[in-house]
C-alpha positions as CSV (number, residue, x, y, z in Angstrom):
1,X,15.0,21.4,13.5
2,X,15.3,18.2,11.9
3,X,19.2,17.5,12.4
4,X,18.4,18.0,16.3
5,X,16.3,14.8,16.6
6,X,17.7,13.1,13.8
7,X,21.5,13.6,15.4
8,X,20.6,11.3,18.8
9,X,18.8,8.2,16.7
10,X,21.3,8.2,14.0
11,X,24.5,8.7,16.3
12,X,24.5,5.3,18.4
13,X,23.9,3.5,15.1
14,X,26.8,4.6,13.6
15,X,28.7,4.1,17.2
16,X,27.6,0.6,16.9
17,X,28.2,0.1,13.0
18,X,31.5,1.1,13.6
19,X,32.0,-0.9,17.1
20,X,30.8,-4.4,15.5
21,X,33.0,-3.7,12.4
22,X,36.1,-3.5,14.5
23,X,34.7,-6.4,16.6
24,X,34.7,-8.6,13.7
25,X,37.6,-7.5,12.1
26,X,39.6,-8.3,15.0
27,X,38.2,-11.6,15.7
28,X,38.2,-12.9,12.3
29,X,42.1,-11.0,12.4
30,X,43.5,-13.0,15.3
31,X,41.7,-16.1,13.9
32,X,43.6,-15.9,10.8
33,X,47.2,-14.8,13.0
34,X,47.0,-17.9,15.4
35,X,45.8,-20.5,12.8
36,X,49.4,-19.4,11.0
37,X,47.4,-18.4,7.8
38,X,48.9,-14.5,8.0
39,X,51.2,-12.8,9.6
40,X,51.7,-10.3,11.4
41,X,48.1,-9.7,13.2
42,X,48.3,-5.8,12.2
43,X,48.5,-7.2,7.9
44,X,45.7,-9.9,8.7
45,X,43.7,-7.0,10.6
46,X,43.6,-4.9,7.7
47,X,42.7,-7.9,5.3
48,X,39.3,-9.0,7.7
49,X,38.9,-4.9,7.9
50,X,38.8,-4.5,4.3
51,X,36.4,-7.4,3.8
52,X,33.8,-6.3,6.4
53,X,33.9,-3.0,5.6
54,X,33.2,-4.2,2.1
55,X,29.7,-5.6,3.6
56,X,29.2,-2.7,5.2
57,X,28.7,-1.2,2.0
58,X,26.8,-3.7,0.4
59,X,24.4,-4.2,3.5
60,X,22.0,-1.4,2.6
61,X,21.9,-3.0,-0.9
62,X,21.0,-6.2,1.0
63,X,17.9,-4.4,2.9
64,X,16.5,-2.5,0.5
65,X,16.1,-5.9,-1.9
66,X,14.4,-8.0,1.2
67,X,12.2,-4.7,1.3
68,X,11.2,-4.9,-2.1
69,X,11.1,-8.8,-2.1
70,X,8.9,-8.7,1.0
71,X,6.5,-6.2,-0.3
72,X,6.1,-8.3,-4.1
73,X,4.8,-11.5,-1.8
74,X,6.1,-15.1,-0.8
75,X,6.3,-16.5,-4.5
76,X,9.1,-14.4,-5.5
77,X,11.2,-14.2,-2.2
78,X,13.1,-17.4,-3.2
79,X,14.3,-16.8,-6.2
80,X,15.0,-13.5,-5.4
81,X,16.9,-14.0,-2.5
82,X,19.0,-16.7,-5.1
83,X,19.7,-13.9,-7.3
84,X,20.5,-11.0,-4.3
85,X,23.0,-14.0,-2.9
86,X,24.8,-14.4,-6.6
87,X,25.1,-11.1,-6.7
88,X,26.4,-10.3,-3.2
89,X,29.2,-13.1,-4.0
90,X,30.3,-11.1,-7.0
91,X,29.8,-7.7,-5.3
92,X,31.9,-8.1,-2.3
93,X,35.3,-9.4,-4.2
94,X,34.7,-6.5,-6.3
95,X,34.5,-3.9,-3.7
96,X,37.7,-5.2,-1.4
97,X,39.3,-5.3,-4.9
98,X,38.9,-2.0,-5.0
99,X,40.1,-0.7,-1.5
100,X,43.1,-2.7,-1.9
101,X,43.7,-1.4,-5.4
102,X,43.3,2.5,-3.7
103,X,45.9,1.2,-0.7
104,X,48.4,0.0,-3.0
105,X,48.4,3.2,-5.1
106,X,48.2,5.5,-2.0
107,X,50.8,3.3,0.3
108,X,48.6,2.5,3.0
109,X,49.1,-1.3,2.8
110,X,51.2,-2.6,6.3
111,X,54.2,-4.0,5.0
112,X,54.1,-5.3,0.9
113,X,51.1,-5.0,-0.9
114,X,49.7,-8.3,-2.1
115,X,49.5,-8.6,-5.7
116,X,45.5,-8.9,-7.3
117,X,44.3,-10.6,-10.2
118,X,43.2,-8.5,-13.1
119,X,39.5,-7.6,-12.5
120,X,37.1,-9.7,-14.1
121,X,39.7,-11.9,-15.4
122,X,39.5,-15.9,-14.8
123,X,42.2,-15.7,-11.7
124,X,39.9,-12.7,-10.2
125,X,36.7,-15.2,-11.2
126,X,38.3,-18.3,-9.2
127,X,39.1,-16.3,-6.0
128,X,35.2,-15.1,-5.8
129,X,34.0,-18.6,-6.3
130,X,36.5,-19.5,-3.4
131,X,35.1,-16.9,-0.9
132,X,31.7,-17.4,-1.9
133,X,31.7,-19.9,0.2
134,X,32.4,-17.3,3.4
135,X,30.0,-14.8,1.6
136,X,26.5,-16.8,0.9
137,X,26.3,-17.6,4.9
138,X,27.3,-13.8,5.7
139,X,24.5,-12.7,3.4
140,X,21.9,-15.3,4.7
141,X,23.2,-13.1,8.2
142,X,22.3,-10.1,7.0
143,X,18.9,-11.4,5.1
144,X,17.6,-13.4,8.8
145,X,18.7,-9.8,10.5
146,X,16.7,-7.6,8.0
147,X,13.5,-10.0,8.6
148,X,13.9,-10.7,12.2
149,X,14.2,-6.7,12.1
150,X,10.8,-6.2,10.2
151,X,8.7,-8.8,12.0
152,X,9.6,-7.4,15.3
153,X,8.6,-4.0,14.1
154,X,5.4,-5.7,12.8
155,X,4.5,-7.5,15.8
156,X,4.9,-4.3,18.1
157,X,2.8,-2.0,15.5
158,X,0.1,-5.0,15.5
159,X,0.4,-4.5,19.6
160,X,0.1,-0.6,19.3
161,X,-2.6,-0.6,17.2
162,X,-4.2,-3.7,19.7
163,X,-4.0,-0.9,22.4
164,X,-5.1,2.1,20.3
165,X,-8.4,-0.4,19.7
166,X,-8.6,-0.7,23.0
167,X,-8.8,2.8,24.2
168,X,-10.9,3.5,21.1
169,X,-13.3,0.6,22.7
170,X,-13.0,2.1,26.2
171,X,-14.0,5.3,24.6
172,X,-16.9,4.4,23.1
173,X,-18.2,2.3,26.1
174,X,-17.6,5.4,28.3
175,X,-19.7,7.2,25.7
176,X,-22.1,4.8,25.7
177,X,-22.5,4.9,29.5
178,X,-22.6,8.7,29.6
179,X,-25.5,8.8,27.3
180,X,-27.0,6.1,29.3
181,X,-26.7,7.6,32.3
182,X,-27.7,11.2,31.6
183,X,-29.7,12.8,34.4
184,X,-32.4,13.8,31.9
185,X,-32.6,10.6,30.0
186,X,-32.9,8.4,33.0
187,X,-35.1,11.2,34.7
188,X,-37.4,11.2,31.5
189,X,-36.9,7.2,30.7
190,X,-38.0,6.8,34.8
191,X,-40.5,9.2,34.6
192,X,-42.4,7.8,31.9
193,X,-42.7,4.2,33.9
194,X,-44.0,6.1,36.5
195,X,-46.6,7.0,35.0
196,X,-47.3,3.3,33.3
197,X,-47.1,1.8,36.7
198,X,-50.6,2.2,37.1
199,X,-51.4,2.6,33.2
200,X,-49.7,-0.9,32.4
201,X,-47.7,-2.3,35.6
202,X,-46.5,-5.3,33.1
203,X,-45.1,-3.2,30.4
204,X,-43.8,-0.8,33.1
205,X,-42.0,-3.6,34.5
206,X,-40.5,-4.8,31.3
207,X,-39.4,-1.5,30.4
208,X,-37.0,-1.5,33.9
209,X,-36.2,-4.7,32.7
210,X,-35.0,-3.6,29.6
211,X,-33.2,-0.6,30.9
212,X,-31.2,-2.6,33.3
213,X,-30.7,-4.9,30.5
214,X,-29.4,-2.4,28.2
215,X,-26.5,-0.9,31.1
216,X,-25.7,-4.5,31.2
217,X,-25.0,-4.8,27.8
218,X,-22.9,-1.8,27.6
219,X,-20.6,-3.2,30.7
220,X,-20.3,-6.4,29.3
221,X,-19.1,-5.3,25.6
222,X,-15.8,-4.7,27.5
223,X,-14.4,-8.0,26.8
224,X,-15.1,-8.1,23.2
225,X,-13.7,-5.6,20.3
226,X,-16.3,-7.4,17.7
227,X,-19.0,-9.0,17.6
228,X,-21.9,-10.2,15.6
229,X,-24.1,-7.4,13.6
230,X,-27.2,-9.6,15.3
231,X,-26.1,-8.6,19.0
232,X,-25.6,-5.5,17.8
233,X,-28.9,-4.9,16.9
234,X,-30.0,-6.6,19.6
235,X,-28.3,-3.7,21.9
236,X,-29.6,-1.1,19.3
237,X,-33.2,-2.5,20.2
238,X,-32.9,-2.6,23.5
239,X,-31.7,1.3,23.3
240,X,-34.8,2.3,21.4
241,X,-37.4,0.9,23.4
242,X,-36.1,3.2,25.7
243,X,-35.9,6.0,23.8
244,X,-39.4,5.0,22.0
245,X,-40.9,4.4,25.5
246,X,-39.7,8.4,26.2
247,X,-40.8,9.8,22.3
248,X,-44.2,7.1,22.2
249,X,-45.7,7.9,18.8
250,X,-43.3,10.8,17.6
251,X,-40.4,7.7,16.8
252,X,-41.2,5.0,14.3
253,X,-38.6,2.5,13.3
254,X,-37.9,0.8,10.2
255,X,-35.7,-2.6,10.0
256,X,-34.5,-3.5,6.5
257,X,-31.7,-5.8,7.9
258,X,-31.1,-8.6,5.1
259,X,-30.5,-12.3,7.1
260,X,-27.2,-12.8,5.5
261,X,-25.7,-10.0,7.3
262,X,-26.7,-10.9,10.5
263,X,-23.6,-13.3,11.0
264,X,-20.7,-10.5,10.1
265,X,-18.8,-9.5,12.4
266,X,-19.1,-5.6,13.5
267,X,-17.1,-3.6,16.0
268,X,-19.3,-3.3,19.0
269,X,-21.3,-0.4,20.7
270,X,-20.8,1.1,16.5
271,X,-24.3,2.3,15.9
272,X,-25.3,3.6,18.8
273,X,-23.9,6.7,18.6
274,X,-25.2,6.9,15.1
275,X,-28.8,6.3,16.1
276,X,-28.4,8.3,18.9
277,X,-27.5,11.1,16.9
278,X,-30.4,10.6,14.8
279,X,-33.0,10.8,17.0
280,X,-31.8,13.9,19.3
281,X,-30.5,16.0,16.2
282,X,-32.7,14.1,13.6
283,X,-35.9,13.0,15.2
284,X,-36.5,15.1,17.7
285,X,-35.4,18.0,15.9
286,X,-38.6,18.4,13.6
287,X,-42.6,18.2,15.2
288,X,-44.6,15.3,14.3
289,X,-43.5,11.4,13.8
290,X,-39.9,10.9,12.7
291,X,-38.8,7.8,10.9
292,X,-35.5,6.0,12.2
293,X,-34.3,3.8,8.8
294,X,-32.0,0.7,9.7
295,X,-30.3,-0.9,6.7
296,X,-27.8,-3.3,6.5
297,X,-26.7,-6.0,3.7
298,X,-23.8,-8.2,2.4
299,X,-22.0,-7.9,-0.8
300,X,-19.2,-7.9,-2.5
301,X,-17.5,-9.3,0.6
302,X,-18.5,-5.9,2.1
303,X,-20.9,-4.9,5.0
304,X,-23.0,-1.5,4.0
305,X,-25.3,-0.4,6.9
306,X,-26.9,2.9,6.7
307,X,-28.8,5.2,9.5
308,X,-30.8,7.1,8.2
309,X,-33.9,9.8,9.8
310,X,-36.8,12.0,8.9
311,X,-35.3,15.3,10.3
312,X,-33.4,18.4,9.3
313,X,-30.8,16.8,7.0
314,X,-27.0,18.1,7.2
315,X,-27.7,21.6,5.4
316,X,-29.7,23.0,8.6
317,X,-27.6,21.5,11.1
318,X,-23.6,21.9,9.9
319,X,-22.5,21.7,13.5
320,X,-24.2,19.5,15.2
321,X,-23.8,16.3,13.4
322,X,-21.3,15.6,11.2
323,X,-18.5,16.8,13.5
324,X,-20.1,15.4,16.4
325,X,-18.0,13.1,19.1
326,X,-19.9,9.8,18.3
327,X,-19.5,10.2,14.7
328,X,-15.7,11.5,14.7
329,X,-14.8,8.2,17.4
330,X,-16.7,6.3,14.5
331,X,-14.1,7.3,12.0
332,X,-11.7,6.9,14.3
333,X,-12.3,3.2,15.2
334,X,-13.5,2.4,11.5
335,X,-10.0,3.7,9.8
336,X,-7.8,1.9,12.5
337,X,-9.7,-1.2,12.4
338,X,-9.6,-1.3,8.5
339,X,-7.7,1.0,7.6
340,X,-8.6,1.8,3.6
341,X,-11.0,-1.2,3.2
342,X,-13.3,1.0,5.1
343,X,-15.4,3.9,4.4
344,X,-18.2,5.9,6.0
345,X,-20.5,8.6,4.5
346,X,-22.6,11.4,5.4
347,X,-25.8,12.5,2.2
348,X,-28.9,14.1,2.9
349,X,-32.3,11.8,1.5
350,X,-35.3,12.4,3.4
351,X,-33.2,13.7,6.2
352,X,-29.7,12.5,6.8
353,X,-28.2,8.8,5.9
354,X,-25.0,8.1,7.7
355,X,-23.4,4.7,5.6
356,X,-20.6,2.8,6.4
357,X,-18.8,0.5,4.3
358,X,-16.8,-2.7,6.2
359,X,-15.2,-6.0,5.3
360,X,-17.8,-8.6,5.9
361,X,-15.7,-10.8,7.9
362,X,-17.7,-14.1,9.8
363,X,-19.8,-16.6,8.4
């Protein structure tokens, strides 16, 4: 199965290898016929021939030591590019020596073979020195080709992964919405200031205001991928005086935010599906008052924020939680975000602690 995609990628390369070595080798050819320098065309042919193909050779060389160079870091590209160049200048002589030793003794040479310094002798040193010359800027060729190469590829996986992020964004706002916007939450969160209207018209009122606030929030986050861990919480907030407004004394909330956290930088609409999870499968699992936990601190030029409940724990509800939606597009966002500087775990305490682990990045 493999040869039957591999055939159509790798078949126009070697249709192009093979088209710009003959393009070169009959440039360079009739360069080298109408300057006077050889003659006939067909004998200075062969020689450009031999020489490029004796690049071809050496080109994968070339790229695999601007791979390893680029991945060791900027301090030793220089001087390793120095020593790749040295040793192209000594490589490529030794190669064309060597195809025109195997055409002499096989008869293949067009018209009389040229005669060739011993190899590695001071005649066979001189000529190499002499070509270097044509070699260092053919190598710098190949060298700007490999990186121009690889930062192309970069820049389009950075733009990929730019619109992964953004569906992963649109996803979770979509989410967001849809939890919102549930006919039974908004029938319960409505119902509820119904009945306050003529309990408490002023808190009534600010819980509409706070509900409109809240879907305002969640529209808005669509222009930003990150943003502080205080506007988070301040959506989180928001989203639990709705939910405490519908629960009253069954929901108490803990904040152990420290202050120095407040300024890193979080990917938005992150904990709400966490803290909604907690209170449908956490909090309103179990009778009586359930505790909602909110921790979040800076070290170690990491972020650690843990959501953590009063209810069931993970043993009692396998299904429900960790394999849940919200948590998985957590994951998801988290790992192409950060990739492995990121980490988020699931351990039952008093009920279950979700804890993620990010780069602390802001102020």
């Amino acid at each position: 199965m493999s040869s039957r995609f591999t055939a159509p990628r790798t078949l126009p390369r070697i249709v192009a290898y093979l088209g710009l070595w003959l393009l070169l080798s009959c440039v360079f050819a009739s360069q080298l016929y109408l300057a006077g320098y050889v003659t006939p065309w067909l004998r200075a042919f062969a020689a450009e021939a031999v020489y490029w193909l004796s690049w071809w050779i050496l080109a994968p060389c070339v790229f695999w030591w601007c791979r390893r160079l680029h991945s060791w870091g900027w301090m030793w590209r220089a001087p390793g590019l120095l020593l790749g160049a040295i040793a192209a200048a000594l490589a490529v002589p030794l190669i064309s020596h060597v195809f025109v030793y195997l055409a002499s003794a096989l008869h293949l040479c067009p018209g009389d073979c040229e005669q060739q310094a011993a190899l590695f002798s001071g005649a066979w040193f001189q000529q190499a020195v002499r070509v270097a010359g044509v070699n260092l800027p053919v190598y710098g060729g190949f060298v700007l080709a490999w990186y121009a190469a690889t930062f192309y590829r970069e820049a389009r996986d950075r733009q990929i992964k730019a619109v992964e992020l953004e569906s992963l964004l649109h996803r979770a706002q979509l989410d967001a919405l849809r939890s919102q916007l549930n006919p039974h939450f908004l029938f319960n969160a409505l119902h509820s200031i119904a009945e306050l209207v003529h309990q408490d018209p002023k808190l009534a009122e600010q819980l509409i205001v706070r509900l409109g606030e809240l879907l305002r929030q969640v529209l808005e986050s669509t222009k930003r991928q990150e943003l502080t861990l205080a506007e988070e919480l301040e959506f989180i907030r928001g989203y639990l005086d709705i939910e405490q407004m519908r629960l009253g004394d069954r929901l108490r909330v803990i904040w152990d935010v420290q202050p120095e956290a407040l300024d890193a930088r979080v990917p938005s609409l992150i904990l709400q599906p966490l803290v909604e999870n907690a209170i449908q499968h956490g909090i309103a699992a179990v009778p009586g008052t359930g505790t909602l936990t909110i921790r979040a601190r800076r070290a170690d030029d990491l972020l650690h924020i843990e959501v953590a409940d009063s209810g069931p724990g993970v043993a009692q509800v396998q299904t429900g939680r960790p394999q849940g939606i919200g948590l998985a597009n957590t994951r998801e966002r988290l790992r192409t975000l950060y990739g492995d500087r990121q980490r988020v775990e699931l351990r039952n305490g008093e009920g279950l602690v979700v804890s993620m682990h990010i780069p602390a990045s802001g102020q």
